[in-house]
C-alpha positions in Angstrom: -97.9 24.5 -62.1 -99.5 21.0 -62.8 -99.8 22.3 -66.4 -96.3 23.7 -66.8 -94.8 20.4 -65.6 -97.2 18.4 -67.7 -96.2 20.2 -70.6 -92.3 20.2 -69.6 -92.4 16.2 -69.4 -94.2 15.9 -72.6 -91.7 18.7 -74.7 -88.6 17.2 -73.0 -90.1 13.2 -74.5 -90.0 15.0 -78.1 -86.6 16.4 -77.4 -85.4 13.1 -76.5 -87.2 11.6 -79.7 -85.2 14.4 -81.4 -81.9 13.8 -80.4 -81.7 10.5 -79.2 -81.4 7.6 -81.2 -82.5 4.3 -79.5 -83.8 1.0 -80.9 -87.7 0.8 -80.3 -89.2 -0.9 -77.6 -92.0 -3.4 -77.4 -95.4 -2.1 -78.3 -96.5 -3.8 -75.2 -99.9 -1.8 -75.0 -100.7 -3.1 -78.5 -102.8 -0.6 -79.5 -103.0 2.3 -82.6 -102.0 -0.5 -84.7 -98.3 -0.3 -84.0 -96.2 -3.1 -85.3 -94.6 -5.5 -83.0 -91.1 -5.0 -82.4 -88.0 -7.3 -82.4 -86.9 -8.1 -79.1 -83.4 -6.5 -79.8 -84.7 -3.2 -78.1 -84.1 -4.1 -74.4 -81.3 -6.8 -74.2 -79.7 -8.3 -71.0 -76.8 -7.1 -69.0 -74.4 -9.7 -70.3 -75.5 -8.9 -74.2 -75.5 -5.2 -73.9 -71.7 -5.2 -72.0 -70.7 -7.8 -74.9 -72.1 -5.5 -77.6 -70.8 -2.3 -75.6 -74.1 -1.3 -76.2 -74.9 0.3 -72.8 -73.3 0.3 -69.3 -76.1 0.6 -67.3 -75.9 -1.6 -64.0 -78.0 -4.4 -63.3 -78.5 -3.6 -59.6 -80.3 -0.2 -58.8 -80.0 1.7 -55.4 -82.6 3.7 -53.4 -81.5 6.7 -55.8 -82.3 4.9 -58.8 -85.5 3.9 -57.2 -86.0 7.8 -56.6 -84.8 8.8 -59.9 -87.4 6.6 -61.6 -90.4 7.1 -59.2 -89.9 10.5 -58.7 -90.3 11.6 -62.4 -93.0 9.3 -62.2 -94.8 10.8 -59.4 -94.5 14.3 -61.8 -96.1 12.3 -64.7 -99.0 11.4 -62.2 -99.4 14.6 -60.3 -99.7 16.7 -63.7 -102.4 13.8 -64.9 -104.6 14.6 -62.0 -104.1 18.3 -62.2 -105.5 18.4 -66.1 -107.5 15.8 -66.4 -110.9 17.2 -64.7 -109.8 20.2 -67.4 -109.4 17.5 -69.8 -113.1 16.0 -68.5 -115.2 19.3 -68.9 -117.0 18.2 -72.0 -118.8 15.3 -70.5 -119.7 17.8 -67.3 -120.7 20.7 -69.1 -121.4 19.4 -73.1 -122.0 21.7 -75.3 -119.7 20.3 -77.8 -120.5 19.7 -81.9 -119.9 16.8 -83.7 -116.6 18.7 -84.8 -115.7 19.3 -81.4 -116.1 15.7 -80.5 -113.8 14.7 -83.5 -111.2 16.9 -82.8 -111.3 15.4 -79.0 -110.8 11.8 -79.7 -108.4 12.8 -82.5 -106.5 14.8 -80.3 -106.4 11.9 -77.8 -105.1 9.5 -80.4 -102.5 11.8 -81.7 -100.9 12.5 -78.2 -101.2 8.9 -77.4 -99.1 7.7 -80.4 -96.6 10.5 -81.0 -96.2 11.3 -77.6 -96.7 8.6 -75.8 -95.5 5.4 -77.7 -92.5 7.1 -80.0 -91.6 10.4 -77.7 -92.4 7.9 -74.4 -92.0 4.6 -74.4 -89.2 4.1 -77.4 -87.5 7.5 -76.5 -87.5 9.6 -73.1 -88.7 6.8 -70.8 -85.7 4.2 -71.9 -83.6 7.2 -70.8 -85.1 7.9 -67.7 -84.4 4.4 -66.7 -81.3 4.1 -68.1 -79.8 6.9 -66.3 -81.3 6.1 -62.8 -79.6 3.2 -63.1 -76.2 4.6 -63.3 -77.1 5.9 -59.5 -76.7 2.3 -58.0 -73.7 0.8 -57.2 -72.3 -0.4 -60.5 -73.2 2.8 -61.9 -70.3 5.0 -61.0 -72.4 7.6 -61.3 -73.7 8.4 -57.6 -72.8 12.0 -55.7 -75.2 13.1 -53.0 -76.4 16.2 -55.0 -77.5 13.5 -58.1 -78.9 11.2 -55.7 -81.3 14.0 -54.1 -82.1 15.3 -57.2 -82.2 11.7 -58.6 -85.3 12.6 -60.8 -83.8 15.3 -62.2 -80.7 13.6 -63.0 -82.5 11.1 -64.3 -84.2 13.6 -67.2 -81.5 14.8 -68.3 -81.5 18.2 -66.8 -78.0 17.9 -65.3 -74.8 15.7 -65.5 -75.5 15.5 -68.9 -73.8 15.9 -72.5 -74.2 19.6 -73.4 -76.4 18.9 -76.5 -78.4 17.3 -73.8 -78.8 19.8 -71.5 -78.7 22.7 -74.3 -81.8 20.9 -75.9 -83.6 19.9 -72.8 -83.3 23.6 -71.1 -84.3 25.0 -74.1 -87.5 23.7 -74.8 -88.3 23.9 -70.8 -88.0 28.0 -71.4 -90.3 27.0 -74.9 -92.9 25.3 -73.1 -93.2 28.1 -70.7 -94.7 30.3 -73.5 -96.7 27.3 -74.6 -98.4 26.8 -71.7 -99.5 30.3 -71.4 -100.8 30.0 -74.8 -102.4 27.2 -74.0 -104.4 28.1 -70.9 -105.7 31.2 -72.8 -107.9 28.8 -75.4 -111.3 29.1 -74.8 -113.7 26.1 -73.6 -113.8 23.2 -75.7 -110.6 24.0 -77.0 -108.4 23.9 -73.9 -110.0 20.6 -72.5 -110.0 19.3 -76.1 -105.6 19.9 -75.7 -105.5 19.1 -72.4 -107.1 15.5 -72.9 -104.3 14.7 -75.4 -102.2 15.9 -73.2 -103.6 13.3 -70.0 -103.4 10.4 -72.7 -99.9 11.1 -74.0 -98.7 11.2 -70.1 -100.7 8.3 -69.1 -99.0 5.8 -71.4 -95.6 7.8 -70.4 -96.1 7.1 -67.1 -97.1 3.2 -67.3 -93.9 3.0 -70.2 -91.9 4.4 -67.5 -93.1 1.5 -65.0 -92.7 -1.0 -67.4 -89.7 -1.0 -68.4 -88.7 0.0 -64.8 -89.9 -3.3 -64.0 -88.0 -5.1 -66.9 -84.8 -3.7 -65.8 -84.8 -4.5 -62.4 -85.6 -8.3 -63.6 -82.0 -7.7 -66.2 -83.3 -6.5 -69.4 -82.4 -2.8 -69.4 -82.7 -0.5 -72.0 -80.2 -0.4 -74.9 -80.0 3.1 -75.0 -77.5 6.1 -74.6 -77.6 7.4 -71.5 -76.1 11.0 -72.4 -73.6 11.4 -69.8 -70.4 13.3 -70.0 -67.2 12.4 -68.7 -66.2 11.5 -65.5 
């Protein structure tokens, strides 16, 4: 189960990198050699509303405290569930040089496609966004989306039908792939499964970050998907 979600976080970031066009975030992390970029990314209540930009609310509620935390709690529980898988080489060894390269490169990989562009300029601005719409400028709040606030937030629900068409689809995908996956004999699995810990890692802390920003005022400028009222 820790895999299947780890894998369904990771497929639904691509799918929001695929269908969802947002400005990019700060490279905060500053690493891979990612340009900085501008500030226009995450913009202020007042800027976004004058723009009509986003509607997200500046003042979150205990569901959009959920919403954000508890896909956040997903992101970390998946973590520790592959990373000793993802730590096997350095217990057992038996790895060639080729094995070694294709570790780090997998790491690096994951950790720029899925974690800074599927992540932090993509899925995780969305996350956010739409928790936000739970609190009490947000319009947005029903008991069912407030208990299933993490849910909600990810688009799996309450959502435009391209949304939830894309997102439900490649949840049934990664079921397969995850099969597949588990099946790959040792190094190979861990050598996936690292890539996989370091592409969910810098999800995770995007997530908090820009959590953080928008409860300060700066929330992302993003599309939060929703459907009519």
């Amino acid at each position: 189960m820790g895999a299947c979600r780890a894998a369904l976080l990771v497929a639904m970031a691509v799918g929001a990198s695929a269908i969802t066009a947002v400005p990019p975030q700060r490279n905060f992390l500053g690493i891979l050699g990612a340009k900085p970029l501008p500030k226009k990314g995450v913009t202020s209540v007042a800027r976004a509303r004058a723009r009509g930009a986003s509607t997200v609310p500046m003042r979150p509620s205990a569901a959009s405290h959920w919403g954000v935390v508890g896909v956040m709690a997903i992101l970390a529980n998946a973590i520790g569930r592959l990373a000793p898988i993802a730590a096997e080489p350095f217990r057992y060894g038996g790895l060639a040089p080729l094995h070694w390269a294709s570790y780090a490169a997998t790491i690096a990989a994951f950790a720029y496609v899925e974690g800074y562009k599927a992540f932090q300029l993509k899925f995780s601005p969305l996350v956010v966004s739409r928790a936000f719409t739970l609190g009490p400028q947000g319009g947005r709040a029903t008991a069912l989306r407030s208990v299933l606030a993490p849910f909600y937030s990810m688009g799996l629900f309450h959502a435009t039908r391209k949304r939830k068409v894309i997102s439900w689809t490649i949840s049934l995908a990664v079921i397969v792939i995850v099969g597949v996956v588990k099946r790959l004999p040792y190094p190979w699995r861990s050598i996936v499964d690292a890539g996989v810990v370091a592409g969910l890692t810098w999800g995770v802390t995007s997530i908090g970050w820009i959590y953080v920003k928008a409860i300060g005022g700066s929330l992302p400028n993003v599309s939060t998907e929703l459907p009519p009222k």
